[in-house]
C-alpha positions as protocol buffer text, in pm:
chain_id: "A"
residue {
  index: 1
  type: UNK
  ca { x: 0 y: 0 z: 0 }
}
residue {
  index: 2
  type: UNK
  ca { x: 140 y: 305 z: -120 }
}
residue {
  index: 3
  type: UNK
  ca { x: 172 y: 662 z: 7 }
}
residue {
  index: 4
  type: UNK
  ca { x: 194 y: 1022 z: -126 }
}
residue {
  index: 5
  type: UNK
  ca { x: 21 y: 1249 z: -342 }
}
residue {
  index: 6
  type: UNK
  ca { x: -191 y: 1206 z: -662 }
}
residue {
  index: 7
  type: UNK
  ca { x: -241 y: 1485 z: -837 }
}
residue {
  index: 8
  type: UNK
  ca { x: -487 y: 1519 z: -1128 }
}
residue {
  index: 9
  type: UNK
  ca { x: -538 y: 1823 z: -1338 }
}
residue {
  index: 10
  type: UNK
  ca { x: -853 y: 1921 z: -1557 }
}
residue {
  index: 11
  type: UNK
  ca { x: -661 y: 2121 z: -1756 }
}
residue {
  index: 12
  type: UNK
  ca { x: -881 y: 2381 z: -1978 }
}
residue {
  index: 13
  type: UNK
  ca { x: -1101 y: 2488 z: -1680 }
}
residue {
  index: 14
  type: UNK
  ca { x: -847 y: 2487 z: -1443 }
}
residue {
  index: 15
  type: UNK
  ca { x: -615 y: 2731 z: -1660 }
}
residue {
  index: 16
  type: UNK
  ca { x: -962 y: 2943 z: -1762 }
}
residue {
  index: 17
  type: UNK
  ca { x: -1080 y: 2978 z: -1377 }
}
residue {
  index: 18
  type: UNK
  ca { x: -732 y: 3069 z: -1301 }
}
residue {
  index: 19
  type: UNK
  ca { x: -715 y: 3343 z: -1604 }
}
residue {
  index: 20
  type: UNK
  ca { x: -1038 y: 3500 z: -1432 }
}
residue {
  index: 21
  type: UNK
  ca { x: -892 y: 3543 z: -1109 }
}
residue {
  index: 22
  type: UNK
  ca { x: -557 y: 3596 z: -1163 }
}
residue {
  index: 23
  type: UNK
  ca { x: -529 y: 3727 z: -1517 }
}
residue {
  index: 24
  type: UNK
  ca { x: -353 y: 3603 z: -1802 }
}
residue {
  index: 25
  type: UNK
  ca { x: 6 y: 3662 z: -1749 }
}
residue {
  index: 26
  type: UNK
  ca { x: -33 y: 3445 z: -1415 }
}
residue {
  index: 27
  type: UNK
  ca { x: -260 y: 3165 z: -1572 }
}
residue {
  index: 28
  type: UNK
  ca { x: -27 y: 3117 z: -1906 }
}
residue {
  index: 29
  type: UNK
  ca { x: 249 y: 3031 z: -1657 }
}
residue {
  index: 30
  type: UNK
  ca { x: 95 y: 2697 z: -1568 }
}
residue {
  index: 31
  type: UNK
  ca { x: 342 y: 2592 z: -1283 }
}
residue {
  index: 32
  type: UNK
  ca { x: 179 y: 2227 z: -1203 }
}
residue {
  index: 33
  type: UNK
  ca { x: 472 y: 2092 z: -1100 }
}
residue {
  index: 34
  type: UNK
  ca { x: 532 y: 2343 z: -810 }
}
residue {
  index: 35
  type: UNK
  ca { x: 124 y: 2368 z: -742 }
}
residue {
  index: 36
  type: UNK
  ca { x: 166 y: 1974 z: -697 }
}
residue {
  index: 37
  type: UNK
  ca { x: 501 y: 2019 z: -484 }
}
residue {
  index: 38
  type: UNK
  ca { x: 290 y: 2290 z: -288 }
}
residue {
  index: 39
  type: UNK
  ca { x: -24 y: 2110 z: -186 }
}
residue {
  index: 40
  type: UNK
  ca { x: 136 y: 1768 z: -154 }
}
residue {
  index: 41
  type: UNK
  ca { x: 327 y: 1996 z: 123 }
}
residue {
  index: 42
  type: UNK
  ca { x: 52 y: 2188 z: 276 }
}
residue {
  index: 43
  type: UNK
  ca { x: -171 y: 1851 z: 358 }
}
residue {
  index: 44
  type: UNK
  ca { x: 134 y: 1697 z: 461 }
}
residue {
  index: 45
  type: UNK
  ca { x: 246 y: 1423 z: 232 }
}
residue {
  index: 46
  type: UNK
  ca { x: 592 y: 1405 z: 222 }
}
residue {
  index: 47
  type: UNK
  ca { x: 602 y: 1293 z: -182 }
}
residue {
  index: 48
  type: UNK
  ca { x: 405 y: 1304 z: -535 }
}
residue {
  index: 49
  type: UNK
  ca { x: 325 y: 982 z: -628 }
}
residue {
  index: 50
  type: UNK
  ca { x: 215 y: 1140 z: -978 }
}
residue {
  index: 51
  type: UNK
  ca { x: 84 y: 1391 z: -1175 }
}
residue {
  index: 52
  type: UNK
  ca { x: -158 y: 1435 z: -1477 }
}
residue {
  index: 53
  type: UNK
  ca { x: -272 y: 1693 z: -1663 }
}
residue {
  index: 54
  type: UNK
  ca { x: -588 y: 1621 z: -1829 }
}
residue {
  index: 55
  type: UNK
  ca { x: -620 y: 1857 z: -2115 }
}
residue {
  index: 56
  type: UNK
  ca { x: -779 y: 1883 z: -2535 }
}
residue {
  index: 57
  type: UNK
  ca { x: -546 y: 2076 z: -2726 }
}
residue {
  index: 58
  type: UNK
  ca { x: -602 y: 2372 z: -3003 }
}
residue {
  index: 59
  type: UNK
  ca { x: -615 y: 2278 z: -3326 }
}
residue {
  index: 60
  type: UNK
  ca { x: -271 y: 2350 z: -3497 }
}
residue {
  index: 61
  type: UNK
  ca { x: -467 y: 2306 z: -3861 }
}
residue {
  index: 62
  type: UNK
  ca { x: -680 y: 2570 z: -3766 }
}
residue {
  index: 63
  type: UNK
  ca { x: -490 y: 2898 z: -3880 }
}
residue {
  index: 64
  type: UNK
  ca { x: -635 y: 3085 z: -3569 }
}
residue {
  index: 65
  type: UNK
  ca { x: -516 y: 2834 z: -3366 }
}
residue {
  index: 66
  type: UNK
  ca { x: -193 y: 2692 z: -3460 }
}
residue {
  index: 67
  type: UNK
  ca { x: 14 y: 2947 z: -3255 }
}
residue {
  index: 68
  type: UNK
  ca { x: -173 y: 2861 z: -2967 }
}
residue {
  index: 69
  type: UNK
  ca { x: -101 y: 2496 z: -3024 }
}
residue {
  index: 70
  type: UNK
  ca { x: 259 y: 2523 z: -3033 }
}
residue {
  index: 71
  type: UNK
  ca { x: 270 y: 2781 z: -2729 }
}
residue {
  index: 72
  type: UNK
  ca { x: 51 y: 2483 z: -2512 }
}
residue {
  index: 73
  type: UNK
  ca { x: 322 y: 2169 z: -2685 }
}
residue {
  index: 74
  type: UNK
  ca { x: 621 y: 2330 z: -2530 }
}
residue {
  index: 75
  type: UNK
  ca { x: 430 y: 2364 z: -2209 }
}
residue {
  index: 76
  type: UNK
  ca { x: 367 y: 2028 z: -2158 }
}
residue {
  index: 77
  type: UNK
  ca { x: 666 y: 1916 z: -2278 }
}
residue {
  index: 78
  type: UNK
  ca { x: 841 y: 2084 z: -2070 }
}
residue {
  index: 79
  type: UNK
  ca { x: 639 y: 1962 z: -1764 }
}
residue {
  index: 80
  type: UNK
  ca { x: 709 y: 1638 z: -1890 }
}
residue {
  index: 81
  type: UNK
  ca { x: 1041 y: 1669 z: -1747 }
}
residue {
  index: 82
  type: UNK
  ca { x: 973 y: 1740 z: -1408 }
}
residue {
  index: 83
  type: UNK
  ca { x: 736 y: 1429 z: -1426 }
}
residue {
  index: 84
  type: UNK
  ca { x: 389 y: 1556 z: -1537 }
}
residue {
  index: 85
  type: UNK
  ca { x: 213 y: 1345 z: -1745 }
}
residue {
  index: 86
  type: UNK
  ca { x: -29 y: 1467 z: -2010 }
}
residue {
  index: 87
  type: UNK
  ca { x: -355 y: 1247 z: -2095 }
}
residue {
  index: 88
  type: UNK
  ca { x: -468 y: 1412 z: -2442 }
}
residue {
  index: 89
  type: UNK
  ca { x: -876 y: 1499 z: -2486 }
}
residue {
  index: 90
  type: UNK
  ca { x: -1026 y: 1620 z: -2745 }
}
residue {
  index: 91
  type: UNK
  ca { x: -1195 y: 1934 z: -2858 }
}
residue {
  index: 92
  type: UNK
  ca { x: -1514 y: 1931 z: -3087 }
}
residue {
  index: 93
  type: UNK
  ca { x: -1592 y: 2212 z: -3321 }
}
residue {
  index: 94
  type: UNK
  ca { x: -1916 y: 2368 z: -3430 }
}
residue {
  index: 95
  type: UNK
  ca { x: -1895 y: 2579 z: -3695 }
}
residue {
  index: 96
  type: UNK
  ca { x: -2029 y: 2944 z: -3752 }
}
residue {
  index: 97
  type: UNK
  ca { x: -2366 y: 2856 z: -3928 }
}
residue {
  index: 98
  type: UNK
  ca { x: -2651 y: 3101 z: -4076 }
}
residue {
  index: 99
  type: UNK
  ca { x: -2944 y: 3105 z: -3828 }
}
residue {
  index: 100
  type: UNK
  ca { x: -3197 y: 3162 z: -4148 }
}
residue {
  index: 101
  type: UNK
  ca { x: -3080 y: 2902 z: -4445 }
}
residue {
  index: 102
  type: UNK
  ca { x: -2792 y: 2692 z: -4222 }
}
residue {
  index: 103
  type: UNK
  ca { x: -2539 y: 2753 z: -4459 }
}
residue {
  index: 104
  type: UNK
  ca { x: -2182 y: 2787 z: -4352 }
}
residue {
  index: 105
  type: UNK
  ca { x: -2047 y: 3121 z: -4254 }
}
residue {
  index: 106
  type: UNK
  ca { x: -1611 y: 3248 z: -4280 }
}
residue {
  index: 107
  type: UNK
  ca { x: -1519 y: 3293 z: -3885 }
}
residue {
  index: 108
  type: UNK
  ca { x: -1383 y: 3621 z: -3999 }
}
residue {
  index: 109
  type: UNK
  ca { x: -1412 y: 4029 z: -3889 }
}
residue {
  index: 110
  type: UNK
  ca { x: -1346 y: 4297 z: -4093 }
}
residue {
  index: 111
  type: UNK
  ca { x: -1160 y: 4567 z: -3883 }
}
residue {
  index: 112
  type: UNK
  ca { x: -1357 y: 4868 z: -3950 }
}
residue {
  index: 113
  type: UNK
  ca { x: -1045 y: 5122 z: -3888 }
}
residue {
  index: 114
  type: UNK
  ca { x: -799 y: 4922 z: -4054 }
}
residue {
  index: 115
  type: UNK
  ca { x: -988 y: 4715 z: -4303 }
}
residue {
  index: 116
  type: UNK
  ca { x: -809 y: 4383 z: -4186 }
}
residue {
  index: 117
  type: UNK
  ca { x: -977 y: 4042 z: -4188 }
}
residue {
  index: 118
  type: UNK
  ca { x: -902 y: 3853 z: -3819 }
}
residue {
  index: 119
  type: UNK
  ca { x: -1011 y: 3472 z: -3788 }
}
residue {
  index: 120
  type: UNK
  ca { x: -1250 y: 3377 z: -3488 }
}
residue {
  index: 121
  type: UNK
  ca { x: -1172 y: 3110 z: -3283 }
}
residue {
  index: 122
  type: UNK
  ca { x: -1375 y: 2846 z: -3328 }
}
residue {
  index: 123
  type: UNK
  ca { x: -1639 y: 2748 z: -3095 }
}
residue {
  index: 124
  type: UNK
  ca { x: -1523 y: 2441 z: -2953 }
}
residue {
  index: 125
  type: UNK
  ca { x: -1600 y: 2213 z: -2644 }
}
residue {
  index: 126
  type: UNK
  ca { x: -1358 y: 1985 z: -2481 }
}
residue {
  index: 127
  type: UNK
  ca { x: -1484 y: 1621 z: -2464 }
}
residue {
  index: 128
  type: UNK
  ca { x: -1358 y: 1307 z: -2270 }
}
residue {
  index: 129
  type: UNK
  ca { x: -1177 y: 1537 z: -1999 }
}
residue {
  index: 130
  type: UNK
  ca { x: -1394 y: 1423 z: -1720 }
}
residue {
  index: 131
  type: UNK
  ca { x: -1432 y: 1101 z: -1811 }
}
residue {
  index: 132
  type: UNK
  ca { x: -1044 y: 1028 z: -1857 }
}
residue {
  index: 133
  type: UNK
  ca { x: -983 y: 1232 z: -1534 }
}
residue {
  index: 134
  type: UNK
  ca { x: -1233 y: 1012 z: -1339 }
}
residue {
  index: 135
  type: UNK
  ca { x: -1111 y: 727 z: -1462 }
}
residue {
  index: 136
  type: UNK
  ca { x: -772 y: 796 z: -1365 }
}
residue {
  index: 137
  type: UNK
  ca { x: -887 y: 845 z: -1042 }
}
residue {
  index: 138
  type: UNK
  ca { x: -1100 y: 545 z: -994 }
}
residue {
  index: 139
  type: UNK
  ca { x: -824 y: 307 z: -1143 }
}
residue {
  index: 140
  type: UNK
  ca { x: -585 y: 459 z: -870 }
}
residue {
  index: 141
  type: UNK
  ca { x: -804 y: 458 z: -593 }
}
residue {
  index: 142
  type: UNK
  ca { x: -841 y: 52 z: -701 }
}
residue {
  index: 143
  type: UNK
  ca { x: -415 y: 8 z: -761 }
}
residue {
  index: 144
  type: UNK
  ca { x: -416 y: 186 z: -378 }
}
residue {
  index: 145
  type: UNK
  ca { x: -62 y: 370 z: -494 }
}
residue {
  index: 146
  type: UNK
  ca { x: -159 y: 694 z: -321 }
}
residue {
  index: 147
  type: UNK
  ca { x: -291 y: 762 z: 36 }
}
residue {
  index: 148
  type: UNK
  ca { x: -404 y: 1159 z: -74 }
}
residue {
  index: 149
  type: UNK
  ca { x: -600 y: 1287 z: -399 }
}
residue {
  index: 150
  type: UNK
  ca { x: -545 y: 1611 z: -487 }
}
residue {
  index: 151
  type: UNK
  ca { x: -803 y: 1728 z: -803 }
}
residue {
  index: 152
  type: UNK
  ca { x: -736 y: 2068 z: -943 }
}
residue {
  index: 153
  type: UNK
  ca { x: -1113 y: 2148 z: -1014 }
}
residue {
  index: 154
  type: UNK
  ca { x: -1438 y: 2264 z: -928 }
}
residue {
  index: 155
  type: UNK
  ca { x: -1657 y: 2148 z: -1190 }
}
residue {
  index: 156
  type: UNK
  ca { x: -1950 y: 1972 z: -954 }
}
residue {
  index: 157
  type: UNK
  ca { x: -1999 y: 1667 z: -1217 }
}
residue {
  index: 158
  type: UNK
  ca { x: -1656 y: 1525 z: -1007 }
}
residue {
  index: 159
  type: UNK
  ca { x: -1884 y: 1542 z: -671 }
}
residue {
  index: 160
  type: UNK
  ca { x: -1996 y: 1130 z: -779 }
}
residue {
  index: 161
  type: UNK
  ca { x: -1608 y: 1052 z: -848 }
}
residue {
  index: 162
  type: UNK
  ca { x: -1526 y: 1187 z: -512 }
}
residue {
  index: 163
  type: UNK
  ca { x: -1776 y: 997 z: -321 }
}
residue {
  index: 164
  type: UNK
  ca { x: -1701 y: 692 z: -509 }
}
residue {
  index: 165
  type: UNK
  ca { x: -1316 y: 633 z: -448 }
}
residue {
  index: 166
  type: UNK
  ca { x: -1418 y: 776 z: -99 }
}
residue {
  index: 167
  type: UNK
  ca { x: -1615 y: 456 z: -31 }
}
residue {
  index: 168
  type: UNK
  ca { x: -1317 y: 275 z: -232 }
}
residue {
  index: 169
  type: UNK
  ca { x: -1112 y: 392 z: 62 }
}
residue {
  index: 170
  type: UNK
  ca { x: -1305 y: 309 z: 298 }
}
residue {
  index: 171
  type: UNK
  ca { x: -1391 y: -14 z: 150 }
}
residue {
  index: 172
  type: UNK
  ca { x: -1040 y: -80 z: 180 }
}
residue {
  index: 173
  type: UNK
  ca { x: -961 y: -33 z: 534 }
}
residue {
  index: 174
  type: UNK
  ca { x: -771 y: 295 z: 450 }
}
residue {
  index: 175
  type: UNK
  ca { x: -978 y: 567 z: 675 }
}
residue {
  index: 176
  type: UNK
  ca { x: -706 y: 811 z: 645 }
}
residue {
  index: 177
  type: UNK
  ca { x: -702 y: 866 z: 265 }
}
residue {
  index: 178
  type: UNK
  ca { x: -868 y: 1205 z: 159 }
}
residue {
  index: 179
  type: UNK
  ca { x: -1017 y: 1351 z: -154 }
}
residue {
  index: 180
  type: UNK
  ca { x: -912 y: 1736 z: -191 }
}
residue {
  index: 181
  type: UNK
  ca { x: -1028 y: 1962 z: -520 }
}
residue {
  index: 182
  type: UNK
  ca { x: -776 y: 2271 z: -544 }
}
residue {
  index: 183
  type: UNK
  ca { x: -868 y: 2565 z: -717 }
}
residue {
  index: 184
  type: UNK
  ca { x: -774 y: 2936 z: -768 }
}
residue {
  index: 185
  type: UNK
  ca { x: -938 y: 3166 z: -503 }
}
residue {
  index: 186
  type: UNK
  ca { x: -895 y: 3615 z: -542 }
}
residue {
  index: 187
  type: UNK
  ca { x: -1086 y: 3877 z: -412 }
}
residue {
  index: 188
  type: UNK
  ca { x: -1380 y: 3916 z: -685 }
}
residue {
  index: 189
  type: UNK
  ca { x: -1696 y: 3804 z: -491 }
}
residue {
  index: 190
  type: UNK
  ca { x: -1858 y: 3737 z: -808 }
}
residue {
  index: 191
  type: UNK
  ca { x: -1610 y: 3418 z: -879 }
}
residue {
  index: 192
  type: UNK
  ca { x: -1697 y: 3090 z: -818 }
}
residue {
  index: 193
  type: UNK
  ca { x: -1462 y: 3000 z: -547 }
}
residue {
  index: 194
  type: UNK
  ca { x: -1646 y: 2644 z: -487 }
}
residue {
  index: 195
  type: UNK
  ca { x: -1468 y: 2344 z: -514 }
}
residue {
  index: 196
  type: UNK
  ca { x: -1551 y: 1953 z: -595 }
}
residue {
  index: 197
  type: UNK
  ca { x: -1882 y: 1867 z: -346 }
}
residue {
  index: 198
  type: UNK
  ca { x: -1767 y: 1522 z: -112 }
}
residue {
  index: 199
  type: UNK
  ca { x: -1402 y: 1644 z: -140 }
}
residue {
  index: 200
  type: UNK
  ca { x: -1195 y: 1881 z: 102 }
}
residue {
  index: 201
  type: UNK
  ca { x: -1149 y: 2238 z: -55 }
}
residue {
  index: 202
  type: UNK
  ca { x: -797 y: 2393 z: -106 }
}
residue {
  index: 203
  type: UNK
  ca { x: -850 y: 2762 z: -217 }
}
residue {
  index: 204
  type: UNK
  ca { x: -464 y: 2872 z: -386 }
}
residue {
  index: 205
  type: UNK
  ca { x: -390 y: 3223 z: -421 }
}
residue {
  index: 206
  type: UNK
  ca { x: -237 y: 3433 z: -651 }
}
residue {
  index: 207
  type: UNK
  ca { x: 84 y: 3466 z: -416 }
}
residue {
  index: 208
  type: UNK
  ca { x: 107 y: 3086 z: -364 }
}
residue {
  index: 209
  type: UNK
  ca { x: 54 y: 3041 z: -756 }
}
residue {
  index: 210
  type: UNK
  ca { x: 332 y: 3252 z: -848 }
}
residue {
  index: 211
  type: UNK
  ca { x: 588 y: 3118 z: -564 }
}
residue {
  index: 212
  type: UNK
  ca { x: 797 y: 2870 z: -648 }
}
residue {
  index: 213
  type: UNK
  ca { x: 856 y: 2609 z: -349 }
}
residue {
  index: 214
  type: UNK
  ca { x: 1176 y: 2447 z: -221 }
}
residue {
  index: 215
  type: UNK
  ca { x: 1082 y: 2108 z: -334 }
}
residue {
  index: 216
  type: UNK
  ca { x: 978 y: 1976 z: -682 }
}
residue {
  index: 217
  type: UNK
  ca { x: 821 y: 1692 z: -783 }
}
């Protein structure tokens, strides 16, 4: 029976909550490693059994998107090295579509000053993330190769996870393992600041975001 940290990442929304309450510069940083280091720490495991990040990414055939692409590669490659693992989703597309006849519309503007035409993201929706996260979750709940879950997300669909591979625990004589969701917390009373129901909340601020720890994982 295993101890230490596993730390699972839903990606997109985690990096989009944090870009509300932080702003860009902060979110686009993406330090998982050190966020996993850091909360690992602060519920006092003394290692990180693993980390995933959970995560679609943009379309690099899409002209709009191909920059964006490349910028979120290097990231995870990078993270790769300090032992972050990505698990790939998917994003699905729909595209821009007249609301009278249904025929397909350019995803362009016109810049009325300067007259130049700028592509529009596409809509898109990730798909799979929660599944694949869950599952990861379940499977190592199962394996018993951790003795703390750390979830970086909020979205309430996880709330059945949670309870789940808490009675997994328990099933398993292990009444000390715990289920934590982390999540970004600032000052806006407007933000949703909630994390995953049937899981202990870990609020992270924009200070401990940005600080890098003394250990890494």
């Amino acid at each position: 029976m295993a101890s230490g940290c596993l730390v699972l990442v839903d990606g997109w929304n985690h990096f989009l909550r944090t870009q509300d309450c932080f702003g860009n510069e902060v979110a686009v940083k993406f330090p998982v490693d050190r966020l996993a280091a850091r909360v690992a720490a602060v519920i006092g495991e003394d290692t990180v059994t693993d980390v995933a990040v959970v995560m679609a990414l943009p379309d690099r055939n899409r002209p709009e998107e191909e920059t964006d692409f490349w910028a979120w590669r290097r990231k995870l490659n990078k993270l790769a090295n300090y032992g972050v693992r990505h698990e790939k989703a998917k994003f699905s597309y729909n595209d821009l579509a007249c609301a009278n006849c249904g025929s397909s519309l350019e995803r362009k503007v016109t810049c009325p000053n300067c007259q130049k035409e700028n592509p529009l993201p596409g809509r898109r929706k990730e798909k799979g993330a929660d599944v694949m996260l869950a599952t990861l979750a379940l499977n190592a709940a199962w394996r018993q190769d951790h003795s703390s879950l750390v979830v970086f997300a909020q979205d309430a669909d996880y709330g059945p996870m949670a309870r789940q591979i808490t009675a997994i625990y328990q099933e398993q004589g292990r009444h000390k393992c715990q289920v934590y969701s982390a999540f970004p917390k600032c000052r806006n009373a407007a933000h949703d600041h909630r994390g995953v129901p049937n899981t202990r909340w870990m609020p992270i601020d924009a200070e401990t975001y940005s600080t890098k720890p003394a250990c890494c994982v």
